[in-house]
C-alpha positions as CSV (number, residue, x, y, z in Angstrom):
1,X,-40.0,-13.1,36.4
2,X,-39.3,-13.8,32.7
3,X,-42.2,-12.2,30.3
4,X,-44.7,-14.4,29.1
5,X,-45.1,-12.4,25.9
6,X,-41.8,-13.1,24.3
7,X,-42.0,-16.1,21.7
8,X,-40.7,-19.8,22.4
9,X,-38.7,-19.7,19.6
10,X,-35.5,-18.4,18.5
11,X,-34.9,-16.3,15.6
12,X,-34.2,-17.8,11.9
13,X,-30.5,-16.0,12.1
14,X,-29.8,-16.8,15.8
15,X,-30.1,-13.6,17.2
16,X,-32.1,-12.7,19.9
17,X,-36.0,-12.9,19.1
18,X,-36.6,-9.8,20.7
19,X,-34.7,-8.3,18.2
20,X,-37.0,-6.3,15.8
21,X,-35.9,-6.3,11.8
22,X,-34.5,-2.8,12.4
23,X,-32.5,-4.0,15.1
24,X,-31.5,-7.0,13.2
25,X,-30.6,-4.9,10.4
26,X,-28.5,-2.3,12.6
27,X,-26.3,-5.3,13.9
28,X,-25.8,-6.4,10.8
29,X,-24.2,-2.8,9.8
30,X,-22.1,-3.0,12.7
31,X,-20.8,-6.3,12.2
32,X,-17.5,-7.0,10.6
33,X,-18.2,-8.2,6.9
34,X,-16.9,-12.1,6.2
35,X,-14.3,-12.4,3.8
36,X,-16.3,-13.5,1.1
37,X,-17.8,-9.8,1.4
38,X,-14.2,-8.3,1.2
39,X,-13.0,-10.5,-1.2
40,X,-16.0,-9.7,-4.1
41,X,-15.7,-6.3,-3.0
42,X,-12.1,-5.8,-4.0
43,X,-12.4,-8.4,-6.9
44,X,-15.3,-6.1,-8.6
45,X,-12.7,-2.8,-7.7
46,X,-10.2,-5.1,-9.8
47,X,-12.3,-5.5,-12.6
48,X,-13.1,-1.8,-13.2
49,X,-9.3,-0.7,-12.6
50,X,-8.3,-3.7,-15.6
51,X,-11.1,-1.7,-18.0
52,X,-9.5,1.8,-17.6
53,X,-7.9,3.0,-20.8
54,X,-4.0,2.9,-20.8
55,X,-4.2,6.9,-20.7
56,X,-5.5,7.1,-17.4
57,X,-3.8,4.1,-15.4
58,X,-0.5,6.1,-16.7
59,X,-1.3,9.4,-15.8
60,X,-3.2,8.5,-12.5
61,X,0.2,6.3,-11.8
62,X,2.4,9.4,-12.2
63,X,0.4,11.0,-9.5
64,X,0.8,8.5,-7.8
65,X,4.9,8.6,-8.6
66,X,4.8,12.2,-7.8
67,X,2.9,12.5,-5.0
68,X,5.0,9.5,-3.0
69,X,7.9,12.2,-2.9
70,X,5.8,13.6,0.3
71,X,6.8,10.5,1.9
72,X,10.9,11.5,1.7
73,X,9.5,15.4,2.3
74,X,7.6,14.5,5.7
75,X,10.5,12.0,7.2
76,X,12.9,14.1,6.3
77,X,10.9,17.2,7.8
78,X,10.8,15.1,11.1
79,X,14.2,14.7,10.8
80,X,15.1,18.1,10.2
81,X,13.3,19.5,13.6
82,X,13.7,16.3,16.1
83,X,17.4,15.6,18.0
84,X,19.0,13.1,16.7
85,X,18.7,10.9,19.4
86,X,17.8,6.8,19.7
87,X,14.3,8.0,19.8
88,X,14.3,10.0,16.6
89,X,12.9,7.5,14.5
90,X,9.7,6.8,16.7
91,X,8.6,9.8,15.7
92,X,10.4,10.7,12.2
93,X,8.8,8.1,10.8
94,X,5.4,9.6,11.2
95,X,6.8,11.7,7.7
96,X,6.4,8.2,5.4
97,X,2.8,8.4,6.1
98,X,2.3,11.3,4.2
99,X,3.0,10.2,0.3
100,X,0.3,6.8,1.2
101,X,-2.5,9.1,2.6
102,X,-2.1,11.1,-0.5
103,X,-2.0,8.5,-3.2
104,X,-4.7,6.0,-1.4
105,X,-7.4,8.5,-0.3
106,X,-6.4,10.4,-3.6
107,X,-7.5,7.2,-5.8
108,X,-3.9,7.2,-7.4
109,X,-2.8,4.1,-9.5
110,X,0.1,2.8,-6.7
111,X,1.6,-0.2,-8.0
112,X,2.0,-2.1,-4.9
113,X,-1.5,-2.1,-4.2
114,X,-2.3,-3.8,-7.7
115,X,-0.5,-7.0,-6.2
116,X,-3.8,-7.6,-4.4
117,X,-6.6,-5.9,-6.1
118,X,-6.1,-7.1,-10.1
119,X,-4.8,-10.3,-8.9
120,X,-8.6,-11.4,-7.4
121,X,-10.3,-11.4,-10.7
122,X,-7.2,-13.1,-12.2
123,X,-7.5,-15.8,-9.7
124,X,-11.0,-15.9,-9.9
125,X,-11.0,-16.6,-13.6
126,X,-7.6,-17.7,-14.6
127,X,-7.1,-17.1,-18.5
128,X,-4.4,-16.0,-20.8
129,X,-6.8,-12.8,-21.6
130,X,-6.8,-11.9,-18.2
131,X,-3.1,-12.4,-17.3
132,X,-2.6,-10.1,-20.2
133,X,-4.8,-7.8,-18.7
134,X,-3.0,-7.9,-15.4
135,X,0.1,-7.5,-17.4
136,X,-0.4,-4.5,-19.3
137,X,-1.7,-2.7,-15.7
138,X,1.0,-4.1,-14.1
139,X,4.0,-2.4,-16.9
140,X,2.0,1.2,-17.5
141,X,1.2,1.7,-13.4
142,X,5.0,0.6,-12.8
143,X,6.4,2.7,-15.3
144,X,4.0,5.6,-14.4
145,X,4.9,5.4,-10.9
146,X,9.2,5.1,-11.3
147,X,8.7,8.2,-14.0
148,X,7.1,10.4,-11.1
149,X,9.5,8.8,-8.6
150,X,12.5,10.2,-10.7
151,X,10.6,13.5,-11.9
152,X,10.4,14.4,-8.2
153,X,13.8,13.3,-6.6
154,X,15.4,15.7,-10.1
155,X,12.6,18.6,-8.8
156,X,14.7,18.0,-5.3
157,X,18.3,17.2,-6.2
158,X,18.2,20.4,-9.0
159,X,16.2,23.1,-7.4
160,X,16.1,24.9,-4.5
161,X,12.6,24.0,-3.3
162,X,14.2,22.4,0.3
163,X,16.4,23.6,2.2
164,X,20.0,22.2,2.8
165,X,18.9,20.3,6.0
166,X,16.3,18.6,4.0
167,X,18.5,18.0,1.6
168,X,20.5,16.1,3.9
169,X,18.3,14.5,5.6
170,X,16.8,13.0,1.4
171,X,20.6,11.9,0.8
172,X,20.7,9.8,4.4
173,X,17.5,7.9,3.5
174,X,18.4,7.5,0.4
175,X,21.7,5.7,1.8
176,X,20.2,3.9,4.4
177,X,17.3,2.5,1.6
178,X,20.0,1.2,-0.4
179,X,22.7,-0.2,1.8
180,X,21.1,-3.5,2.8
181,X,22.4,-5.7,0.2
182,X,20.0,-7.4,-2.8
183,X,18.9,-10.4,-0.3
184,X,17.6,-8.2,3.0
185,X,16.5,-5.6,1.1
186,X,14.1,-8.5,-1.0
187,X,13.1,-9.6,2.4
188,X,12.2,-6.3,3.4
189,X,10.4,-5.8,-0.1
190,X,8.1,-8.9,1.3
191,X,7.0,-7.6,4.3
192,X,6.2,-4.2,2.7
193,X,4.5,-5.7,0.2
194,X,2.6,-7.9,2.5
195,X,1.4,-5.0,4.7
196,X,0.1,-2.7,1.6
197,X,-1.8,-5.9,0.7
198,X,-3.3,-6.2,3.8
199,X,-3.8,-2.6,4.0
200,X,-6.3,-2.9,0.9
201,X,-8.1,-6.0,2.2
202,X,-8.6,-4.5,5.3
203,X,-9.8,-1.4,3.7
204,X,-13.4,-1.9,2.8
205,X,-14.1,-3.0,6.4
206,X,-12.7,-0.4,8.5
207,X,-15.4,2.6,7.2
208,X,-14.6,6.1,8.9
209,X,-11.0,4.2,10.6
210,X,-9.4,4.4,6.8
211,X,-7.4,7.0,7.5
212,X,-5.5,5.3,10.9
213,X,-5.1,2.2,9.3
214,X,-3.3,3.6,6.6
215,X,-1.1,5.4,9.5
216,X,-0.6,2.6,11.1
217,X,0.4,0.0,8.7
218,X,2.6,2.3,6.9
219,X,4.2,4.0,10.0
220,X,5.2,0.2,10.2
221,X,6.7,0.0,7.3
222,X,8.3,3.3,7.8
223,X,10.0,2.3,11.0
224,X,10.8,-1.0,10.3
225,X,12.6,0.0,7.5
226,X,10.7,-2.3,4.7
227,X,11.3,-1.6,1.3
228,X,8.7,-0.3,-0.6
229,X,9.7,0.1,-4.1
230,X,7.7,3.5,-4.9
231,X,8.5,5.2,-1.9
232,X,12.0,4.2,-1.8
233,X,12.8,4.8,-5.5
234,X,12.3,8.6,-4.5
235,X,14.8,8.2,-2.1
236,X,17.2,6.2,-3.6
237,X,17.1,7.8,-7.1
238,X,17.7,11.1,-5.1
239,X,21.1,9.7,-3.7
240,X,21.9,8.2,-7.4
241,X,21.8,11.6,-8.5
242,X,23.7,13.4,-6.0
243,X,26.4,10.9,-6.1
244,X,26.0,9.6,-2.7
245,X,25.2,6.3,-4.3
246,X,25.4,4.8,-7.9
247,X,23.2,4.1,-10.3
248,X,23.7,0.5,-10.1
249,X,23.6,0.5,-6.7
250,X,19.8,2.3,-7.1
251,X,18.4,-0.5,-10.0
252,X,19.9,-3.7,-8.5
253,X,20.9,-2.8,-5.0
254,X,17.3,-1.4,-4.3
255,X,14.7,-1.2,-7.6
256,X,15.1,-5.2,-8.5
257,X,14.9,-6.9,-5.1
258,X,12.5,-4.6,-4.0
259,X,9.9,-5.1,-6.7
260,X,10.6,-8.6,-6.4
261,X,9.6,-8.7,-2.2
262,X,6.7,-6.9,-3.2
263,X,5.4,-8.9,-5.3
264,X,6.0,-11.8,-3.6
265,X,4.4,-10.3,-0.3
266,X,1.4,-9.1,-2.0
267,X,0.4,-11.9,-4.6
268,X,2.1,-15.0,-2.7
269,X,0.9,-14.1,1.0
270,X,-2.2,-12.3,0.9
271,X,-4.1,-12.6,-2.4
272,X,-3.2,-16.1,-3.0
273,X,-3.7,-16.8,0.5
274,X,-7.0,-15.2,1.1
275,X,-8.5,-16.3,-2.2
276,X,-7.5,-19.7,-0.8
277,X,-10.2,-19.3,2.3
278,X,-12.6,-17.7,0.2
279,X,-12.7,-20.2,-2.2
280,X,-13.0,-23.3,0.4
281,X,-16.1,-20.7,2.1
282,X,-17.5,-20.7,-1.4
C-alpha cells in the first residue's frame, strides 16, 4: 500500500520527491557533467596555459620532449623480453603508454594536447590578439617539445644507457614510424590527433579513471600505429641518426605530415566540433 505521507508532487528537477537535498546533491556528483561543464572547464584551463610566460611553456615543453622518450624505452622494453610472435604487439604496445602518463599526469606542455585546450577560448572569442596568442604557444611548446625529442634519441643513439637489444628494437620503430609514405602517415597523424583530443575532453569527467583512460586511448594509438608527432619524433630522429633512415626521410617523410594530421584531428574534429554542440546548447 503506497504511503500516504509522500507529497503529490514531483520534484522541481524531476527527480524522485523522496529524494532529500543531500541525496539530490549526491546524484548530482555522480552524474556525468554536460558538455557545457567540460567545455568551460577546459576553455578556462586554456586561458591560464595562453597567460604563462614564454619561459615556462618552453621549459615545461622540453619535459615534455624529454620525458616522451619513455614511450620508445617501454615498447621497445616489451619488445626486448616478448617472442616475436603475431601477438607481440598486443602486448608491446603497452610500452607507448609510458611517455603520455608521464607528461599528462606530470602537467607537461605536450603539444598535441594544445590542439584542443587553447583552441576553446580562441573559438570562444575569435580575435587577431588571441590567434596570436595561440600562435606564440603553439611555436615555443612545438619547438620545446622536438628539442627534447632530439636531446633524448642523441642520449640513446651516443651513449650506452640501453643495451644493444633496445637499441634495436629504437631503430625498428623508428623504421616502421617512417615508412608509411607522407599521405598514410597524415592519415594516421589524424586519428592520433583526434584521440589525444578526446583524451583531454574526456579528462575532466572521468575523476579517479584518469589514469586508464590515458592507457587506453593511447595503447590505441600505440597499436594502431597512428602517428603522433612527439612520440614518433623520438623514434624517428633516433633512426635519422643511426643511419637507418635519412634526415629527409625524418622531416618530410614523418615530422610534416604528421603535425599536419594532428592538427587537423585535434582542431578540425574535436574542438571545432564540440564547440559546435556547445554553442547551439548555449
Amino acid at each position: 500500500m503506497p504511503d500516504s505521507s509522500l507529497p503529490d508532487s514531483p520534484a522541481t528537477d524531476g527527480q524522485d520527491p523522496r529524494l532529500d537535498r543531500r541525496e539530490r546533491e549526491e546524484i548530482r556528483e555522480r552524474s556525468n557533467p554536460p558538455a557545457l561543464i567540460l567545455h568551460e572547464a577546459i576553455r578556462l584551463e586554456g586561458e591560464e596555459e595562453l597567460k604563462r610566460p614564454a619561459s615556462a611553456l618552453m621549459w615545461s615543453g622540453l619535459a615534455a620532449g624529454l620525458s616522451m622518450g619513455f614511450s620508445m624505452v617501454g615498447e621497445a622494453l616489451f619488445m626486448a623480453h616478448l617472442p616475436d610472435e603475431p601477438w607481440r604487439p598486443l602486448l608491446a604496445s603497452f610500452g607507448y603508454c609510458f611517455g603520455f602518463l608521464i607528461v599528462i599526469l606530470g602537467r607537461q606542455q605536450l603539444f598535441t594536447e594544445n590542439t584542443l585546450t587553447v583552441i576553446l577560448p580562441l573559438l570562444q572569442r575569435w580575435s587577431p590578439w588571441n590567434l596570436m596568442r595561440v600562435i606564440r604557444l603553439w611555436t615555443l611548446v612545438f619547438a620545446a617539445n622536438m628539442a627534447g625529442t632530439l636531446l633524448f634519441a642523441a642520449m640513446a643513439a651516443g651513449t650506452g644507457a640501453f643495451s644493444p637489444d633496445l637499441r634495436a628494437g629504437f631503430a625498428e620503430l623508428g623504421r616502421a614510424a617512417q615508412g608509411d609514405g607522407f599521405t598514410t602517415t597524415l592519415l594516421h597523424g589524424v586519428l592520433a590527433g583526434w584521440l589525444i583530443a578526446l583524451l583531454v575532453w574526456i579528462t575532466p569527467s572521468v575523476g579517479q579513471a584518469r589514469f586508464f583512460v590515458i592507457v587506453a586511448l593511447t595503447y590505441l594509438i600505440a597499436l594502431g600505429k597512428f602517428a603522433h608527432v612527439v612520440a614518433g619524433s623520438v623514434e624517428v630522429s633516433y633512426a635519422a641518426m643511426i643511419g637507418e633512415v635519412t634526415w629527409t626521410g625524418y622531416g618530410f617523410g614523418f615530422l610534416l605530415p604528421a603535425l599536419i594530421g594532428n592538427v587537423l584531428g585535434g582542431v578540425g574534429l574535436v574542438a571545432l566540433i564540440n564547440h559546435a554542440q556547445v554553442r547551439q546548447d548555449r
